[in-house]
Backbone as CSV, one residue per row, in Angstrom:
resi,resn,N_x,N_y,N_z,CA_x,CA_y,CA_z,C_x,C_y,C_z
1,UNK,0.853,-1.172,0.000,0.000,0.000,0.000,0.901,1.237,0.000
2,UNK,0.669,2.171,-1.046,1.459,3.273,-1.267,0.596,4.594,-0.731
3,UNK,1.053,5.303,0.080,0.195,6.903,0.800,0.453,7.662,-0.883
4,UNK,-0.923,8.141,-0.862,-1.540,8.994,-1.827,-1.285,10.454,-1.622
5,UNK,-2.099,10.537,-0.548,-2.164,12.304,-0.173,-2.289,11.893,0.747
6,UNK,-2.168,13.120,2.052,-2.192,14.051,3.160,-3.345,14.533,2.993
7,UNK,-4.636,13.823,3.740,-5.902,14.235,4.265,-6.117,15.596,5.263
8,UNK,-5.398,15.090,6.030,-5.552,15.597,7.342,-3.988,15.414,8.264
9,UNK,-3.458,16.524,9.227,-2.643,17.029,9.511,-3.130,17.106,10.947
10,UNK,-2.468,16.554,12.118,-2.146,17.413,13.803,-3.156,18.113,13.670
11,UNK,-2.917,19.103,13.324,-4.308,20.758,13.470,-5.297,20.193,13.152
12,UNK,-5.438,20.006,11.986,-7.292,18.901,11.325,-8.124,18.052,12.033
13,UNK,-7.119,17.132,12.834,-7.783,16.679,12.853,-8.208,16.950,14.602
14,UNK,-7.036,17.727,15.305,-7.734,18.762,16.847,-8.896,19.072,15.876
15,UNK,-8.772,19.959,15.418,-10.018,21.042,14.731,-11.235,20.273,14.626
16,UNK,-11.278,19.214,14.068,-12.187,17.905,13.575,-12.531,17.596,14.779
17,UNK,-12.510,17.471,15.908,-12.295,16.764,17.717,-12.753,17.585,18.251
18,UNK,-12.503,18.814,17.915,-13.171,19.825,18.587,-14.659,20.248,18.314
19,UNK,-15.012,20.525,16.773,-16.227,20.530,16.264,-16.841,19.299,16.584
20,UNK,-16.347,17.942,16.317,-17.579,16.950,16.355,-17.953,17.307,18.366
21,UNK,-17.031,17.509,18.871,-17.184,17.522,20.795,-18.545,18.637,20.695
22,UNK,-18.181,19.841,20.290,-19.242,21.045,20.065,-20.460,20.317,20.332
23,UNK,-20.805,19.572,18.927,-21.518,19.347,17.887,-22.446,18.241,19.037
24,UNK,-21.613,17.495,19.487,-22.093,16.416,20.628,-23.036,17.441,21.595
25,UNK,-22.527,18.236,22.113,-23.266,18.726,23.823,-24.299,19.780,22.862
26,UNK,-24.528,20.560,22.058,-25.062,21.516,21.328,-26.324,20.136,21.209
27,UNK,-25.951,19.617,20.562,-27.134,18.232,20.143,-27.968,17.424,21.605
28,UNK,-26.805,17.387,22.622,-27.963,16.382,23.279,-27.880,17.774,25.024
29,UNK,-27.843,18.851,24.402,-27.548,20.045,25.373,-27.251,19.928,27.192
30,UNK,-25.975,19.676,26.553,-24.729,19.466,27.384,-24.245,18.234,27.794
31,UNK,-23.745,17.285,28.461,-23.092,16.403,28.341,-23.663,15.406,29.717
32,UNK,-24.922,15.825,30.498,-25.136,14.584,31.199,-25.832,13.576,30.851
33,UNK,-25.381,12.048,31.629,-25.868,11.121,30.744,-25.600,10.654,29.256
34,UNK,-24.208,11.575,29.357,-23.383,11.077,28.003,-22.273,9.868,28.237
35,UNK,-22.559,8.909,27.735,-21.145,8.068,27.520,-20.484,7.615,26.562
36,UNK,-19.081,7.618,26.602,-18.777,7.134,25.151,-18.225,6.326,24.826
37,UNK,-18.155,5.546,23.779,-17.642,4.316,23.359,-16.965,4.196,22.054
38,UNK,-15.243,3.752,21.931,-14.778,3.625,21.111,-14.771,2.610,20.451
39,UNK,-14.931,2.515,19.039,-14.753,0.769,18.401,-13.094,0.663,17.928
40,UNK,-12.795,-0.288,18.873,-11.382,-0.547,18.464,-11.116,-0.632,17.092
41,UNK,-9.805,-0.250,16.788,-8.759,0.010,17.736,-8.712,1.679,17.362
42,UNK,-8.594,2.470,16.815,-8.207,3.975,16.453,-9.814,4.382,16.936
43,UNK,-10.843,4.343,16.791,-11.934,4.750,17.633,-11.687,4.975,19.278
44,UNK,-10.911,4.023,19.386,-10.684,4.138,21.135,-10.006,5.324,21.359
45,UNK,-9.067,5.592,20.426,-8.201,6.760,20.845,-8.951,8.356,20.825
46,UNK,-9.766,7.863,19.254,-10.543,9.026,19.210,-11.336,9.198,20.270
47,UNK,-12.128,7.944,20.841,-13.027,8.700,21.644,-12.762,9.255,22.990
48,UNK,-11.355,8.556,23.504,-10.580,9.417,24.616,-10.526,10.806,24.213
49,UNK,-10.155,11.356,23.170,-9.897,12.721,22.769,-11.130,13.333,22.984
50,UNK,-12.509,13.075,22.247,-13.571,13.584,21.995,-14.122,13.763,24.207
51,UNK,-13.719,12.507,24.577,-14.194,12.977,26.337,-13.432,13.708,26.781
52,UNK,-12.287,14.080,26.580,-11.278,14.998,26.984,-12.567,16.261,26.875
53,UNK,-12.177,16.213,25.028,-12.560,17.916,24.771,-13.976,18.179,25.562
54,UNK,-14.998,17.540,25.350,-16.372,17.257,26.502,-16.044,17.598,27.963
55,UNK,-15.541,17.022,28.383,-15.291,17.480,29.977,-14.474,18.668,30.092
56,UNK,-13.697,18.591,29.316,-13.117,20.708,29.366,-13.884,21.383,29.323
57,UNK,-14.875,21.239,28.026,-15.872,22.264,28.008,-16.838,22.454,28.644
58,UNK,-17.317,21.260,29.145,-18.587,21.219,30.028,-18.207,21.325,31.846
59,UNK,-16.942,20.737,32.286,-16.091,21.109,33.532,-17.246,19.635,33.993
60,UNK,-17.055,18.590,33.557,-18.068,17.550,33.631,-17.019,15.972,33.391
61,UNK,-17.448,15.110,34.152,-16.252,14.046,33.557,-17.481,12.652,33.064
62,UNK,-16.584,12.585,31.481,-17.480,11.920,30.891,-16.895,10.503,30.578
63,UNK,-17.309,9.617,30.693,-16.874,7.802,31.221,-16.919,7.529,29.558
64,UNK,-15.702,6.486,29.525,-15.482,6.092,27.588,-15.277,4.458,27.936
65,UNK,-15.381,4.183,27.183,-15.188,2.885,27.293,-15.030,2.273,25.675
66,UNK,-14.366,0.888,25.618,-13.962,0.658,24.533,-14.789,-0.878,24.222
67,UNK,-14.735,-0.509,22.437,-15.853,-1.705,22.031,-15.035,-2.121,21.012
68,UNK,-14.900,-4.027,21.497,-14.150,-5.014,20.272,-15.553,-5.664,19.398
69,UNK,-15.726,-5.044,18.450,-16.781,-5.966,18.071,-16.476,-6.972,16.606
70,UNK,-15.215,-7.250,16.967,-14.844,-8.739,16.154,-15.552,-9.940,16.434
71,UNK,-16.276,-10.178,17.486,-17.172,-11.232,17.214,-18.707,-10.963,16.753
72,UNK,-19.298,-10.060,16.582,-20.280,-9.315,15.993,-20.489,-9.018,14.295
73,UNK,-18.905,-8.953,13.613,-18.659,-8.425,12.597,-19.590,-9.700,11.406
74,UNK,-20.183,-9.891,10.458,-21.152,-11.103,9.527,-19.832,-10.784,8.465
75,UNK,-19.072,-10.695,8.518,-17.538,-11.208,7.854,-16.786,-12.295,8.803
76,UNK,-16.672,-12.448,9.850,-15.832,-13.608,10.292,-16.105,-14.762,10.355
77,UNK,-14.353,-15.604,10.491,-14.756,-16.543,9.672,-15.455,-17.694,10.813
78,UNK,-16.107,-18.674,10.527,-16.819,-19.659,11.749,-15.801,-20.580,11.876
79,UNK,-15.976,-20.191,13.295,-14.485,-21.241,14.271,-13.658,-20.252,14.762
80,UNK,-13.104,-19.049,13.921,-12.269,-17.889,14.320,-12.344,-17.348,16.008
81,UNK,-11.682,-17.841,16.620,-11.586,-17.515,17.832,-10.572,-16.449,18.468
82,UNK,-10.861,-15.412,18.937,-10.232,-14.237,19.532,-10.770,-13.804,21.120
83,UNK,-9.811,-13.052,21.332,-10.110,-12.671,22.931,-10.483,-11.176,22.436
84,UNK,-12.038,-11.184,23.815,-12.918,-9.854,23.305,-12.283,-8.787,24.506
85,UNK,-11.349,-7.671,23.860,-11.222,-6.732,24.699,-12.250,-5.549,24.554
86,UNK,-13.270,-5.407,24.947,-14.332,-4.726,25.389,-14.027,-4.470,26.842
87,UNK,-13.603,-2.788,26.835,-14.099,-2.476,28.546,-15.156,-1.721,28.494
88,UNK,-15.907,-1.875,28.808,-17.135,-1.098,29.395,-17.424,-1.166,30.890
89,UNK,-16.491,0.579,31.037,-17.035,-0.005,32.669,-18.195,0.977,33.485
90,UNK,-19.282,0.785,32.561,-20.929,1.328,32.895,-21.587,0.836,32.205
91,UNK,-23.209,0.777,33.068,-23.753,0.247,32.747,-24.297,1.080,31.153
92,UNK,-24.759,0.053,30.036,-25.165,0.551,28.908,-26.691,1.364,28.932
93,UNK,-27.747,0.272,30.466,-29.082,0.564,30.325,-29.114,2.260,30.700
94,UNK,-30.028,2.651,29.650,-30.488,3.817,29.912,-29.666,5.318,29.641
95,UNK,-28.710,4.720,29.287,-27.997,6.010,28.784,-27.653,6.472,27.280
96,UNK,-27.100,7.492,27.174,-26.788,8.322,25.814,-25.756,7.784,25.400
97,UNK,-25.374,6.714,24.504,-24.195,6.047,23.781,-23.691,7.001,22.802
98,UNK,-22.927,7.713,22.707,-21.609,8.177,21.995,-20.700,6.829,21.330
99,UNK,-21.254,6.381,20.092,-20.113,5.676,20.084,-19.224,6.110,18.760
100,UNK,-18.032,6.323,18.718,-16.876,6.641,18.039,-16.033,6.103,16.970
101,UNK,-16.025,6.197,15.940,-15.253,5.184,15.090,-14.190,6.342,14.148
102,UNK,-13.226,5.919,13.432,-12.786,6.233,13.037,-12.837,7.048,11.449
103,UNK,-13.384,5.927,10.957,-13.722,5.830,9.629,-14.865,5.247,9.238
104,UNK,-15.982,5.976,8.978,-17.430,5.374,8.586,-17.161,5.240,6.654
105,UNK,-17.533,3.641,6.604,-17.177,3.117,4.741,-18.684,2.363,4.581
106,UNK,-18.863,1.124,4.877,-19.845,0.319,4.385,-20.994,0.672,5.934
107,UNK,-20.222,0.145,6.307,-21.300,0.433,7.933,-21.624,-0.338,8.708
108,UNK,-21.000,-1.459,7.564,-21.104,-2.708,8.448,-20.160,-3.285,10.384
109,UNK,-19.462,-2.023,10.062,-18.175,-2.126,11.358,-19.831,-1.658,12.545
110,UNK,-19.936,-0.513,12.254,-21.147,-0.002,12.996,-22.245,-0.487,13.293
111,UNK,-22.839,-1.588,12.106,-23.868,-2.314,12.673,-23.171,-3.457,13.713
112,UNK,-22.014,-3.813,13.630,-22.106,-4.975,14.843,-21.352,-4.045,16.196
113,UNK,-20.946,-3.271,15.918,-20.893,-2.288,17.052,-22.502,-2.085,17.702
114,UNK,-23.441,-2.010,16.900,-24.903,-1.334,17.602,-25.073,-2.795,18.318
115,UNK,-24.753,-4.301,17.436,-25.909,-4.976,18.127,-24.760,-5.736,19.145
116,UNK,-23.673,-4.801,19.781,-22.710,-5.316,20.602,-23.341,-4.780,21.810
117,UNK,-23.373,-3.534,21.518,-24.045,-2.774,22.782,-25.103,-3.239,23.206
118,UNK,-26.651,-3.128,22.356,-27.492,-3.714,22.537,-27.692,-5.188,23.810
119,UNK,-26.436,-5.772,22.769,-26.576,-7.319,23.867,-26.459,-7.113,24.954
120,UNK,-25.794,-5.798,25.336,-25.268,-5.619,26.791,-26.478,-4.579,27.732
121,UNK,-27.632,-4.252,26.854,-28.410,-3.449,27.347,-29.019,-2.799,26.671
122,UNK,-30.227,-1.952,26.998,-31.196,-0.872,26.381,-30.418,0.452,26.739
123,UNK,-29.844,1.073,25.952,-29.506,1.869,25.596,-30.621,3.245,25.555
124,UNK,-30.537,4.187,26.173,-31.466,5.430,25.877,-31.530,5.535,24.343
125,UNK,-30.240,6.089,23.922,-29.948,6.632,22.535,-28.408,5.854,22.230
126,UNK,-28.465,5.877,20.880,-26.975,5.299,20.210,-26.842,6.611,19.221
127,UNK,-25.591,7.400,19.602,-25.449,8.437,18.051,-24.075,7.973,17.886
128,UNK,-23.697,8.223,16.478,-22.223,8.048,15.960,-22.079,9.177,15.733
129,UNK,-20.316,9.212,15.890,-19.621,10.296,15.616,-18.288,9.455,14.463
130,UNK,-17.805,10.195,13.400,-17.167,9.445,12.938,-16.024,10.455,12.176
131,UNK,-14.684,10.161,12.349,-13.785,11.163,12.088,-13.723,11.350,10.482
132,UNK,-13.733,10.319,9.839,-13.916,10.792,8.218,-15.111,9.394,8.124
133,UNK,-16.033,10.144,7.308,-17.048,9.825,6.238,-16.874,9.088,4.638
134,UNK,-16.347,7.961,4.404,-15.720,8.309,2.871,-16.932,7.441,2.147
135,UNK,-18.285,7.445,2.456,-19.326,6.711,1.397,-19.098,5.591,1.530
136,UNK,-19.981,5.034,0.563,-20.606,3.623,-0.247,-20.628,2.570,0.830
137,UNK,-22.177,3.249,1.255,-22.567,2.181,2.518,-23.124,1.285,2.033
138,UNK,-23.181,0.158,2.412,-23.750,-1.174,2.149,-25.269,-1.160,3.192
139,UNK,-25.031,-0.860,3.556,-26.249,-0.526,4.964,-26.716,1.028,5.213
140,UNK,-27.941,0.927,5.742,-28.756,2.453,5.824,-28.481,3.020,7.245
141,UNK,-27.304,3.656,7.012,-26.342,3.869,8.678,-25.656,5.235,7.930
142,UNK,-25.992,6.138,8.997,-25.296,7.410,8.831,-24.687,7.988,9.859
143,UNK,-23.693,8.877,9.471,-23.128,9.362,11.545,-23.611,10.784,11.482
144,UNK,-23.978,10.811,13.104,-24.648,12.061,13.546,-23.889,12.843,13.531
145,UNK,-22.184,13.169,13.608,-20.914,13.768,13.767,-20.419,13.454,12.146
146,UNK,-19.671,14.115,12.312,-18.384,13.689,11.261,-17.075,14.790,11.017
147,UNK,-16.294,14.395,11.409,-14.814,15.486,11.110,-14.814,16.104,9.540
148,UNK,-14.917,15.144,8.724,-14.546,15.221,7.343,-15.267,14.451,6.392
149,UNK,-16.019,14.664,5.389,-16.428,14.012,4.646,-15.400,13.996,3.127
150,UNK,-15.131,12.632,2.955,-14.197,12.132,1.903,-15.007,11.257,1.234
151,UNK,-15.153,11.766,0.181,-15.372,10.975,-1.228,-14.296,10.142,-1.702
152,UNK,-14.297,9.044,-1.683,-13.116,7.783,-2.362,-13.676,6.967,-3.741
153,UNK,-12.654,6.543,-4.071,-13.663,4.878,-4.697,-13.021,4.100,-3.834
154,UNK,-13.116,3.200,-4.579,-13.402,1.573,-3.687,-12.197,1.294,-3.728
155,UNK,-11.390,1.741,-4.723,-9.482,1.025,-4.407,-8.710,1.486,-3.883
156,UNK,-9.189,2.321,-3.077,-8.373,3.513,-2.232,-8.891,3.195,-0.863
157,UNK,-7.903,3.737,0.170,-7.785,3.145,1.404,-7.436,4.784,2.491
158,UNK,-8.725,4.678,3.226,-8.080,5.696,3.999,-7.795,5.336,5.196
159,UNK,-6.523,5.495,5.668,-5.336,5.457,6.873,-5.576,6.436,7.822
160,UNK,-5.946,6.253,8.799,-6.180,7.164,9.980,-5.022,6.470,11.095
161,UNK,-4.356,7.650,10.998,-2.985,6.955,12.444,-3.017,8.532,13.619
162,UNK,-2.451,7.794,14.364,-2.968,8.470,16.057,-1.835,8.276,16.550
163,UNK,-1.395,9.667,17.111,-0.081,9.567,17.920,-0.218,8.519,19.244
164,UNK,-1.067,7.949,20.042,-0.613,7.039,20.675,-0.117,5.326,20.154
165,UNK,-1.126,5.645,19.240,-0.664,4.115,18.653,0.203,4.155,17.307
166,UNK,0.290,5.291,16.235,1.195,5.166,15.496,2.310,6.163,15.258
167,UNK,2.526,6.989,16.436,3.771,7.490,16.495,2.995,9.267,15.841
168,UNK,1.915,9.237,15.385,1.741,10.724,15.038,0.376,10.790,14.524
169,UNK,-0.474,12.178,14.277,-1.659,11.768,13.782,-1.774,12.371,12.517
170,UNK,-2.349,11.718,11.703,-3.146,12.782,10.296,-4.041,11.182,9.874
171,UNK,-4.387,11.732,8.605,-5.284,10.704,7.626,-4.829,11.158,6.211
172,UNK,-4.917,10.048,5.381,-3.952,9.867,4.671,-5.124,9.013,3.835
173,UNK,-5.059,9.259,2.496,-5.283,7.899,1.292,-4.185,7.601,0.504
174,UNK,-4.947,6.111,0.575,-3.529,4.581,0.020,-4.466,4.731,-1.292
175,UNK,-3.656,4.019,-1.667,-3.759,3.036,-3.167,-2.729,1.706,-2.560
176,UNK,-3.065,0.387,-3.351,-2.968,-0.733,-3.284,-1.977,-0.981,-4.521
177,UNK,-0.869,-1.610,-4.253,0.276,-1.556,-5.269,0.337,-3.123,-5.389
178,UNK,1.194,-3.463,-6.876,0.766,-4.795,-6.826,2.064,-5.367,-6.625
179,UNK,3.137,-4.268,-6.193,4.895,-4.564,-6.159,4.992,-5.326,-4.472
């Protein structure tokens, strides 16, 4: 996989973290009874950021928790066995789910994210927030947030890396090389 362009840059994507955070408490007016949930693995990071910026602004501390929903996903394979790191440490019933992803594409990551939560409880509300948007959903799933909306095709790959886990942040589109 060869990097295309420079999406998004350090500043972009604060800037992007900051508006979707806005965009969150403006929408469900102000932040109690908000919780949030990252879908591993770069969702998690985002959604630490997004409770950061939330509790600065609101002077409020808002609980994140992280969602593996590799056994949920109607792509894996049967027999495929993995260990589920899901922390959730609140209860799901009855509250405002924030959940966080990185990159909203088909939607299918998001539907087994919804019916992960679900299993674990009635949920008040489920909204997504999603740092880039790049189309061609397979499913009728949209995010309530979004940093960036990117138009792709289908052979292109967008790379979202995060200074805790890959040494720095921006977003980036690949192309697929056959070398």
């Amino acid at each position: 996989m060869v990097e295309k362009t420079q999406i998004m840059d350090q500043k972009a994507m604060l800037r992007a973290i900051t508006r979707i955070s806005f965009e969150i408490i403006e929408h469900n007016k102000g932040a109690s009874n908000l919780y949030i949930i990252g879908i591993m693995t770069r969702g998690a990071e985002l959604a630490q950021r997004v409770a950061k910026k939330i509790s600065e602004l609101e002077g409020t501390t808002v609980e994140v928790g992280y969602l593996d929903v590799t056994a949920y996903r109607d792509d894996k394979r049967s027999g495929e066995r993995r260990q589920d790191r899901t922390d959730l440490p609140f209860s799901i019933e009855g509250k405002q789910i924030i959940l966080v992803d990185d990159v909203i594409y088909t939607g299918r990551t998001v539907r087994a994210a919804m019916d992960a939560i679900l299993q674990r409880g009635r949920a008040k509300s489920i909204q997504l927030a999603a740092l880039i948007d790049r189309g061609h959903r397979e499913l009728p799933i949209r995010a309530d947030y979004v940093g960036k909306n990117l138009p792709t095709s289908r052979d292109e790959f967008v790379k979202v890396s995060v200074e805790e886990r890959d040494g720095e942040d921006q977003v980036t589109i690949c192309i697929e090389t056959d070398e």
